[in-house]
C-alpha positions as CSV (number, residue, x, y, z in Angstrom):
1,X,-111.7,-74.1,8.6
2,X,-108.6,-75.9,6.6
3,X,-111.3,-76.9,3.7
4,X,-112.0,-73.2,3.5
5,X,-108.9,-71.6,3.9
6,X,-108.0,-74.3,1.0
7,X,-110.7,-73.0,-1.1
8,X,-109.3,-69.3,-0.7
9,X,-106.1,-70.2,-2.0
10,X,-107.8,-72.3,-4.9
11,X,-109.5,-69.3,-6.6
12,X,-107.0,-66.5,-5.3
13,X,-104.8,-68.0,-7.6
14,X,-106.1,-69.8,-10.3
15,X,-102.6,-69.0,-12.3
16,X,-100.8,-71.5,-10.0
17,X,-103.6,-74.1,-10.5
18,X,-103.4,-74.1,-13.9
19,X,-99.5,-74.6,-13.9
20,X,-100.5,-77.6,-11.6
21,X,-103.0,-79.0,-14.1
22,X,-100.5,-78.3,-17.0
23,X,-102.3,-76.4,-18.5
24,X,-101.2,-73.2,-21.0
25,X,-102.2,-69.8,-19.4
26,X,-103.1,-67.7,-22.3
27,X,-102.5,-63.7,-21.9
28,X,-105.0,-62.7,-24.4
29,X,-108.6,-62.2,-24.2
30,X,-111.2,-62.1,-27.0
31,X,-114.4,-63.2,-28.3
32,X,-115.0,-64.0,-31.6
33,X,-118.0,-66.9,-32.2
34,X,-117.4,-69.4,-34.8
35,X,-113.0,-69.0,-34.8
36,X,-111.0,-71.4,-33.3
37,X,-108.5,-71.1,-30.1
38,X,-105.4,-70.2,-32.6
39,X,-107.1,-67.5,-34.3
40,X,-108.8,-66.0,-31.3
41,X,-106.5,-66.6,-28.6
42,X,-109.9,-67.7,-26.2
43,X,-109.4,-71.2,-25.4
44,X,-113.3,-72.6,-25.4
45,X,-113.7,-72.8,-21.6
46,X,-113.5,-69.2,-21.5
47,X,-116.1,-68.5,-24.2
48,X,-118.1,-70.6,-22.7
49,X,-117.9,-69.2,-19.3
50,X,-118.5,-65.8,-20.9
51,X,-121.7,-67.0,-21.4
52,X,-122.5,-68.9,-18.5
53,X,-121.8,-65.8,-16.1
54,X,-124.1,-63.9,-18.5
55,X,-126.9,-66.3,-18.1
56,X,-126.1,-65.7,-14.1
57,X,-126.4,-62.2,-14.1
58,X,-129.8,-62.1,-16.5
59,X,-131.1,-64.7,-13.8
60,X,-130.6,-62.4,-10.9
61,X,-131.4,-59.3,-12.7
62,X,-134.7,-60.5,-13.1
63,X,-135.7,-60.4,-9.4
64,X,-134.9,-56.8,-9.5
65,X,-137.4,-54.9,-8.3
66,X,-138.7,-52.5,-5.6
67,X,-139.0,-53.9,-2.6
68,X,-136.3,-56.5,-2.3
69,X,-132.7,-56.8,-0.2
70,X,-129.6,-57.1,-2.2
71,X,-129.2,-59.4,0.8
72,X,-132.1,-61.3,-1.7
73,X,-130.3,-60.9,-5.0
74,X,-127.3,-62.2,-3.6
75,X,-128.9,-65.7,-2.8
76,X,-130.0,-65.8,-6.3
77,X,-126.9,-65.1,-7.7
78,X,-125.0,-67.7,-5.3
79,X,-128.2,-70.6,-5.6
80,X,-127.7,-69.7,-9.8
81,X,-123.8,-70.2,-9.7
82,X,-123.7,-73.7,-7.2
83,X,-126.2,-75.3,-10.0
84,X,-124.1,-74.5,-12.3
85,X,-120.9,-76.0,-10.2
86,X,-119.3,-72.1,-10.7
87,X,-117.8,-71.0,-7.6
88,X,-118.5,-67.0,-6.8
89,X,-115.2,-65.6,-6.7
90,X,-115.7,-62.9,-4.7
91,X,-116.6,-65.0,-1.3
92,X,-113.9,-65.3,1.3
93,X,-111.9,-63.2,-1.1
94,X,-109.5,-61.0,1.3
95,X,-112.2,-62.0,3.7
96,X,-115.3,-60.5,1.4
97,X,-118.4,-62.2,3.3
98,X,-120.6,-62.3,0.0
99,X,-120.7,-63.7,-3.2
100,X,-122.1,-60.8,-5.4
101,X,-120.9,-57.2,-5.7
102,X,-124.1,-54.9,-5.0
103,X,-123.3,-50.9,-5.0
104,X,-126.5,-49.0,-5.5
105,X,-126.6,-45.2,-6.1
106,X,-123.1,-43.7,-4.8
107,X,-121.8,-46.7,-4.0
108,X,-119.1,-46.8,-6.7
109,X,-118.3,-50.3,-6.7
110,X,-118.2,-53.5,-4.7
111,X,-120.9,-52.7,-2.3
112,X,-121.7,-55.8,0.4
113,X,-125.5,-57.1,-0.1
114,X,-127.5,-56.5,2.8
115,X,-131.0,-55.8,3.9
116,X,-131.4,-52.7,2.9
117,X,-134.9,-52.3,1.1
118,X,-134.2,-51.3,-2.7
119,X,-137.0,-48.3,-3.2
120,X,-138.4,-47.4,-6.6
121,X,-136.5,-44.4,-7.5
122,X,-132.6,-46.2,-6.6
123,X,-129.8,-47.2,-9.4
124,X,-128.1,-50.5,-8.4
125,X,-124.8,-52.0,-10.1
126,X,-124.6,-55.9,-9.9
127,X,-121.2,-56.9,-10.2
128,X,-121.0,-61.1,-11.6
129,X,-118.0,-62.4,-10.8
130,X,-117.7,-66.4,-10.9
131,X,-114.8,-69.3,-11.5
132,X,-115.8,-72.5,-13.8
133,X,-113.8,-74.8,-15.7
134,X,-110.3,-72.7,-14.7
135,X,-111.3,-69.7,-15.3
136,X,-113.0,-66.3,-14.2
137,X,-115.4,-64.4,-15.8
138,X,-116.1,-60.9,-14.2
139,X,-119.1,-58.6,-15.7
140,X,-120.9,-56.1,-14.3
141,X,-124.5,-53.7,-15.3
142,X,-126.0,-51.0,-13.4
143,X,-130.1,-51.4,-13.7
144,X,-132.9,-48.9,-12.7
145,X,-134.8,-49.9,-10.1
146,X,-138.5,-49.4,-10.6
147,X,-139.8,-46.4,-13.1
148,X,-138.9,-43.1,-10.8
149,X,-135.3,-43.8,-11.5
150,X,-135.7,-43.7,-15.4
151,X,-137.0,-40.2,-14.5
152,X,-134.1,-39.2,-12.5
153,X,-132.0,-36.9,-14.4
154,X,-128.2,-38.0,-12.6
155,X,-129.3,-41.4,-12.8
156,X,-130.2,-41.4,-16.4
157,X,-127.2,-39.0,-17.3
158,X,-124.3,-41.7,-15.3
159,X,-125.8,-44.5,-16.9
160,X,-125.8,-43.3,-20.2
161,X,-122.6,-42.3,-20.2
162,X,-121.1,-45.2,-18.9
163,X,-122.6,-47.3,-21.4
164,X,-121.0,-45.0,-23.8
165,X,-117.7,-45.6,-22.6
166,X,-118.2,-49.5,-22.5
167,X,-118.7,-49.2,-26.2
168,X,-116.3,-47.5,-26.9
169,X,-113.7,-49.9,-25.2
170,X,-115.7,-52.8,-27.1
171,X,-114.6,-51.2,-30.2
172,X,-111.0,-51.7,-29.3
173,X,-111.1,-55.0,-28.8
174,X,-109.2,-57.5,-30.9
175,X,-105.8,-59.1,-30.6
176,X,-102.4,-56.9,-29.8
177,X,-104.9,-54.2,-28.4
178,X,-102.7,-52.8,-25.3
179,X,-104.9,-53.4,-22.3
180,X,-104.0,-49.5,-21.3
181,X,-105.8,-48.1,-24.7
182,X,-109.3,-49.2,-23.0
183,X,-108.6,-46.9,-20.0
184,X,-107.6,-43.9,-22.4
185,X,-110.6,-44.7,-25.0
186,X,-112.7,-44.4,-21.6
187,X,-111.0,-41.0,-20.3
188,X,-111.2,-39.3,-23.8
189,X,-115.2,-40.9,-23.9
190,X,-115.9,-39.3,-20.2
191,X,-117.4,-35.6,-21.2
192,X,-117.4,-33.0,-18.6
193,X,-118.1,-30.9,-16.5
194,X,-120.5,-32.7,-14.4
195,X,-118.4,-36.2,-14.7
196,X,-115.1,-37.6,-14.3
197,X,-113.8,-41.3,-14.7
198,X,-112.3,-43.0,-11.6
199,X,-109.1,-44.6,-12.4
200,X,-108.8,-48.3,-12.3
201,X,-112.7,-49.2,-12.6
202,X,-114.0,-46.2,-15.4
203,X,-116.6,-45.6,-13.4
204,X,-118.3,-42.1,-14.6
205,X,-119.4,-39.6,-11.2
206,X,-122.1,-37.4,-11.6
């Protein structure tokens, strides 16, 4: 139990191990292939692990189907990050008992994967969120599960328009962008009436 309890506090606070390592903690965030740390502001480990936790996610999105647990997706996701030597951050965070983030239909975010049976016809949101190299990378996609959904009107409608508001935010990013302009680009991108954005994740409800 120590070893664990020492791992908790390892990636709770990965600000503090930094510091520790001497390294700089850099407060900007971009990505920008072929530019260098100073004119980016991304120091290459992070780059890097941008891509590594997108390589994760594509390698457990494609055991999505109908049929499976998210119980099942989970072990893919945790088998994908240990051969990789990433640690998933959410485990034993604040006592979260999985690695991956599963929320299908009205779960609106960080659902528990369990064995619950994923039917053709559900929407599921896989949330990737891993440490490597001193730093966290934290994506996330909501996928149709089997061909029924595609046909689903509300399904099609909350995925659409939260793609639309990822974009939007995508536009905004490059250096000095105030981290609070994403969440306005995302409210003014949310049309109504039918849909709303929740505050602190811009998650659009149908």
């Amino acid at each position: 139990m120590p070893k664990l309890k020492h791992q908790r506090q390892l990636f709770l606070f990965p600000g503090l191990l930094q510091e520790k390592l001497g390294r700089k903690h850099n407060a900007i965030h971009k990505t920008a292939q072929g530019k260098t740390q100073n004119e980016t502001g991304v120091p290459k480990g992070e780059e890097a692990l941008c891509k590594l936790a997108r390589e994760v996610l594509d390698i457990t999105t494609a055991e999505l189907r109908p049929g499976i647990t998210t119980g099942y997706l989970d072990e893919v996701y945790h088998k994908a990050c240990v051969q990789r030597n990433a640690y998933p951050s959410p485990l034993n965070y604040n006592h979260f008992p999985k690695p991956l983030y599963t929320s299908p239909n009205k779960v609106v975010c960080h659902g528990i994967p369990d064995q619950r049976i994923l039917l053709d016809s559900d929407i599921l949101n896989l949330d990737i969120f891993l440490y490597h190299g001193g730093y966290h990378a934290d994506l996330n996609k909501t996928y149709y599960v089997g061909d029924r959904a595609k046909t689903d009107p509300d399904s099609v409608k909350l995925i659409e328009i939260t793609q639309k508001c990822l974009n939007k935010a995508i536009e905004l990013v490059k250096l000095g962008t105030p981290i609070r302009d994403f969440g306005r680009v995302i409210l003014r991108s949310t049309p109504g009436p039918g849909a709303a954005a929740l505050l602190l994740h811009g998650v659009a409800v149908v």
